[in-house]
PyMOL CGO cylinders between C-alpha atoms (Angstrom):
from pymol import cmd
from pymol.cgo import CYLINDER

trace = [
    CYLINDER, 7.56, -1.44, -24.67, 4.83, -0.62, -27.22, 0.3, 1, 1, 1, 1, 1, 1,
    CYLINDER, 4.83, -0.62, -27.22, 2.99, 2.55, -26.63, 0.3, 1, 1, 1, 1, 1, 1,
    CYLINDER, 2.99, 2.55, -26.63, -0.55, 2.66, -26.81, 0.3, 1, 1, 1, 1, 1, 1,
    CYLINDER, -0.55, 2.66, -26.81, -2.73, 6.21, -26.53, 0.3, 1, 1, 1, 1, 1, 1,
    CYLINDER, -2.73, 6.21, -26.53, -6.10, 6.26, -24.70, 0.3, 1, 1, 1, 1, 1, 1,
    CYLINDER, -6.10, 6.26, -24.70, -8.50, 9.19, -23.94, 0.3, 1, 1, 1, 1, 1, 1,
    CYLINDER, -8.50, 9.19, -23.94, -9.68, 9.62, -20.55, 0.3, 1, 1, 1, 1, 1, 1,
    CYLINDER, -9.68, 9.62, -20.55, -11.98, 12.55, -19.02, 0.3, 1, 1, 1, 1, 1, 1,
    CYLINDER, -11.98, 12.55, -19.02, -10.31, 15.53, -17.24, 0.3, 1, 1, 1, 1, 1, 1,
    CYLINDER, -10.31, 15.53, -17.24, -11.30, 14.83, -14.01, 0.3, 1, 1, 1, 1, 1, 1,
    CYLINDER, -11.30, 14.83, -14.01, -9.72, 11.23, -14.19, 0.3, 1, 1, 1, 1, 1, 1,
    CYLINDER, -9.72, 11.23, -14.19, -6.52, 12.45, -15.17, 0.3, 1, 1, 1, 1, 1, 1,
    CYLINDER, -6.52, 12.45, -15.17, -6.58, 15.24, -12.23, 0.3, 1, 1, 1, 1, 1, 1,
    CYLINDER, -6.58, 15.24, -12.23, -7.05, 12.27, -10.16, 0.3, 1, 1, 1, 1, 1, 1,
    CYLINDER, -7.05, 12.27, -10.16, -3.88, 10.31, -11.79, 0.3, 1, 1, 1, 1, 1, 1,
    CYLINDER, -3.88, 10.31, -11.79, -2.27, 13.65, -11.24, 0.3, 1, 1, 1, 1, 1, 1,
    CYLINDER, -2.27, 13.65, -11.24, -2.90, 13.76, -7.42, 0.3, 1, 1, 1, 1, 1, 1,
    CYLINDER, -2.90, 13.76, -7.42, -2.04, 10.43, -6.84, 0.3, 1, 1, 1, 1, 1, 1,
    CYLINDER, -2.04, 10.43, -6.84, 1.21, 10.15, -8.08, 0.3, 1, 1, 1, 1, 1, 1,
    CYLINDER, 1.21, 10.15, -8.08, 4.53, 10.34, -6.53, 0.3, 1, 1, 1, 1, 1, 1,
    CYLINDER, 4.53, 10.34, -6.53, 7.60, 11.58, -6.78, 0.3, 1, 1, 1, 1, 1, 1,
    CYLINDER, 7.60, 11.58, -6.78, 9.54, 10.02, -9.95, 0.3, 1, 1, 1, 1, 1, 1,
    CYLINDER, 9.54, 10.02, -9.95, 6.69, 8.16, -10.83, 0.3, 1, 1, 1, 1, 1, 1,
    CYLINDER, 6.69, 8.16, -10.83, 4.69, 8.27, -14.65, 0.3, 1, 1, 1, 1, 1, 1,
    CYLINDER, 4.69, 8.27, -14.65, 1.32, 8.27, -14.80, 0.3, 1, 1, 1, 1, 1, 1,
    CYLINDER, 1.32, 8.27, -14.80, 1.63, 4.44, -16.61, 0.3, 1, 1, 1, 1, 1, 1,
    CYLINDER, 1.63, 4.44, -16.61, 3.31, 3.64, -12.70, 0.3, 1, 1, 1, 1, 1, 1,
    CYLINDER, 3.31, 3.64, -12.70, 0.72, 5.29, -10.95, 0.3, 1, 1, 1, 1, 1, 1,
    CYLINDER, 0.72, 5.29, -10.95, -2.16, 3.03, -13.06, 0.3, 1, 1, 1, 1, 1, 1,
    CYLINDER, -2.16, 3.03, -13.06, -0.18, -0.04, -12.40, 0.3, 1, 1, 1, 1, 1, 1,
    CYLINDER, -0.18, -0.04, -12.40, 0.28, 0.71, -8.78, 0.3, 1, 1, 1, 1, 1, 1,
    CYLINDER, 0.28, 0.71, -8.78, -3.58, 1.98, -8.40, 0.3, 1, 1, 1, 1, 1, 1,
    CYLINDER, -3.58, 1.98, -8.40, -5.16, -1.48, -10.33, 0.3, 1, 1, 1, 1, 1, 1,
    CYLINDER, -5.16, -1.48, -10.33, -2.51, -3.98, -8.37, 0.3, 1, 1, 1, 1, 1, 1,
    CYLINDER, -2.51, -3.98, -8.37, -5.29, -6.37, -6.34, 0.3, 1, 1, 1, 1, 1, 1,
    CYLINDER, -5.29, -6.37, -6.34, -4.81, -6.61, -2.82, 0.3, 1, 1, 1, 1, 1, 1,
    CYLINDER, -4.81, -6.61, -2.82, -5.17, -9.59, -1.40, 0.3, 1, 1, 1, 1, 1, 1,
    CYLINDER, -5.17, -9.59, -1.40, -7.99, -10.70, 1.20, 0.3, 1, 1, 1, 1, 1, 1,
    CYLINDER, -7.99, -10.70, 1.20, -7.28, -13.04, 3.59, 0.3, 1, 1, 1, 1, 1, 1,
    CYLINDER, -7.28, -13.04, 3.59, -9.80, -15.92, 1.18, 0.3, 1, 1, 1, 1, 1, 1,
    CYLINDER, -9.80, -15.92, 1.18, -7.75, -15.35, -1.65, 0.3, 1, 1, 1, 1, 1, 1,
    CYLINDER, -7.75, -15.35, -1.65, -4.72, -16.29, -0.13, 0.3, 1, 1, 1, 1, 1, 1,
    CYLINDER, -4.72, -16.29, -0.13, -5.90, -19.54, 1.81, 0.3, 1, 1, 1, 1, 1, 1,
    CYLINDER, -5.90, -19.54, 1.81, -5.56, -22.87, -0.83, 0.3, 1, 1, 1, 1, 1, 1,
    CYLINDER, -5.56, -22.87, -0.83, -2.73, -20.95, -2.85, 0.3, 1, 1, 1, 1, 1, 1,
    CYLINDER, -2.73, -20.95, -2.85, -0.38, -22.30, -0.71, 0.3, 1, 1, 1, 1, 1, 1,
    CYLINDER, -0.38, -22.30, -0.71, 1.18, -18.93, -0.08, 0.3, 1, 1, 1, 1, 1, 1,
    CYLINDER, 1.18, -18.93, -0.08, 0.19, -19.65, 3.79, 0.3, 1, 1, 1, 1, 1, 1,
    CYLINDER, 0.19, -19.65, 3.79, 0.98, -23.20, 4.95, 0.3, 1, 1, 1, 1, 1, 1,
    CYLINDER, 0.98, -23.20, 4.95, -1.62, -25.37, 7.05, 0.3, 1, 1, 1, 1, 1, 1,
    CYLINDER, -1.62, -25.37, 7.05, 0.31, -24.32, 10.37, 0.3, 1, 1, 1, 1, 1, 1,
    CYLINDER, 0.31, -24.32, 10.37, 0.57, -20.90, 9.50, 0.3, 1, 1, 1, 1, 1, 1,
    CYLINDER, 0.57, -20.90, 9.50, -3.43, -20.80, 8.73, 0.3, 1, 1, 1, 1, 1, 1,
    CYLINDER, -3.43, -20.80, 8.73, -4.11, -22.33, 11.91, 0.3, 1, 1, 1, 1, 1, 1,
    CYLINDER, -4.11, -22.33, 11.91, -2.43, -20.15, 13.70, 0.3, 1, 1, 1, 1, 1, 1,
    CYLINDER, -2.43, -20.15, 13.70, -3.46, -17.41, 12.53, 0.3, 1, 1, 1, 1, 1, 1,
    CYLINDER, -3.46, -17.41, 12.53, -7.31, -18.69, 12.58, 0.3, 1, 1, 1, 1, 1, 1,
    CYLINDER, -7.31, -18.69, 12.58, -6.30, -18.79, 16.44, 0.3, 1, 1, 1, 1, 1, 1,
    CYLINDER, -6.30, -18.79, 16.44, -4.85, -15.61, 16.45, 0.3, 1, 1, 1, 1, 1, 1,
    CYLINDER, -4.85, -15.61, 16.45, -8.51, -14.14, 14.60, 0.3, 1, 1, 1, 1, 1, 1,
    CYLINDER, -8.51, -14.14, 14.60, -10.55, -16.08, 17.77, 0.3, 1, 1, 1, 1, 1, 1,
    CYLINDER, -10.55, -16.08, 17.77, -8.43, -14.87, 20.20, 0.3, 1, 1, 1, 1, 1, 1,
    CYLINDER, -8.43, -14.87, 20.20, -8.48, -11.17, 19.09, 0.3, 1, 1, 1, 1, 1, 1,
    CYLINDER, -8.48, -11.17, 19.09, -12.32, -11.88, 18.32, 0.3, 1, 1, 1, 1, 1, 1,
    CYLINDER, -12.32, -11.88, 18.32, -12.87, -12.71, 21.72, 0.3, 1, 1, 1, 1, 1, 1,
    CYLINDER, -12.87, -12.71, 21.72, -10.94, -9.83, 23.37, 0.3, 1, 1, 1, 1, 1, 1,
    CYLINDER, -10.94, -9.83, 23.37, -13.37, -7.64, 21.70, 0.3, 1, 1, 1, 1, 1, 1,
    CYLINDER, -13.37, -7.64, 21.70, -16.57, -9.52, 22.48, 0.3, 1, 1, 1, 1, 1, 1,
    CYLINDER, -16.57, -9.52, 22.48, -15.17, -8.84, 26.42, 0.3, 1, 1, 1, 1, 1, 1,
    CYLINDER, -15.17, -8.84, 26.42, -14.72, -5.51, 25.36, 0.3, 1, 1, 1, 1, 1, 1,
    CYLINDER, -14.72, -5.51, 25.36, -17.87, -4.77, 24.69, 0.3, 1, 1, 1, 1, 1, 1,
    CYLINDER, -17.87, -4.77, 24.69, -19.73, -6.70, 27.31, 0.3, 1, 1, 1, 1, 1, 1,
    CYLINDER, -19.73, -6.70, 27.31, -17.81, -4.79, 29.80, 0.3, 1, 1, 1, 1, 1, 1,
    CYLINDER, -17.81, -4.79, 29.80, -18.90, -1.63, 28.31, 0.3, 1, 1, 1, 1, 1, 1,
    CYLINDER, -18.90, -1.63, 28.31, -22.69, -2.52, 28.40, 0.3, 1, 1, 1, 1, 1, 1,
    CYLINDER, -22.69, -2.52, 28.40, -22.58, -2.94, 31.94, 0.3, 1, 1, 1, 1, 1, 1,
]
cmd.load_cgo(trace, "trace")
């Protein structure tokens, strides 16, 4: 792979430092630190998450929802 060389402050590359593991090189631990996570939006309409599996899991988000709304109600009281 071709090597490119950057300049970054001190304190960034203390940072690099602390976050890396064991084994890893600092080009790992910028890989691993700029990967996107995924929200929950980003993922519905990509088809990684088929209708069924959406729904359910919209019913899982009510049903969990509503546990908590009981929750707290009960604690107001």
């Amino acid at each position: 792979m071709e090597e490119i060389k950057i300049s970054i402050a001190w304190d960034v590359y203390k940072v690099l430092l602390m976050e890396k593991k064991a084994k890893e090189s600092l080009d790992d631990v910028i890989l691993r630190l700029s990967a996107k996570n995924l929200c929950i939006e980003e993922v519905v309409g990509t088809q990684i998450l088929s209708r069924e599996d959406w729904d359910k899991v919209k019913l899982e988000l009510k049903r969990v929802s509503n546990l908590t709304l009981k929750k707290l109600d009960k604690e107001q009281v």
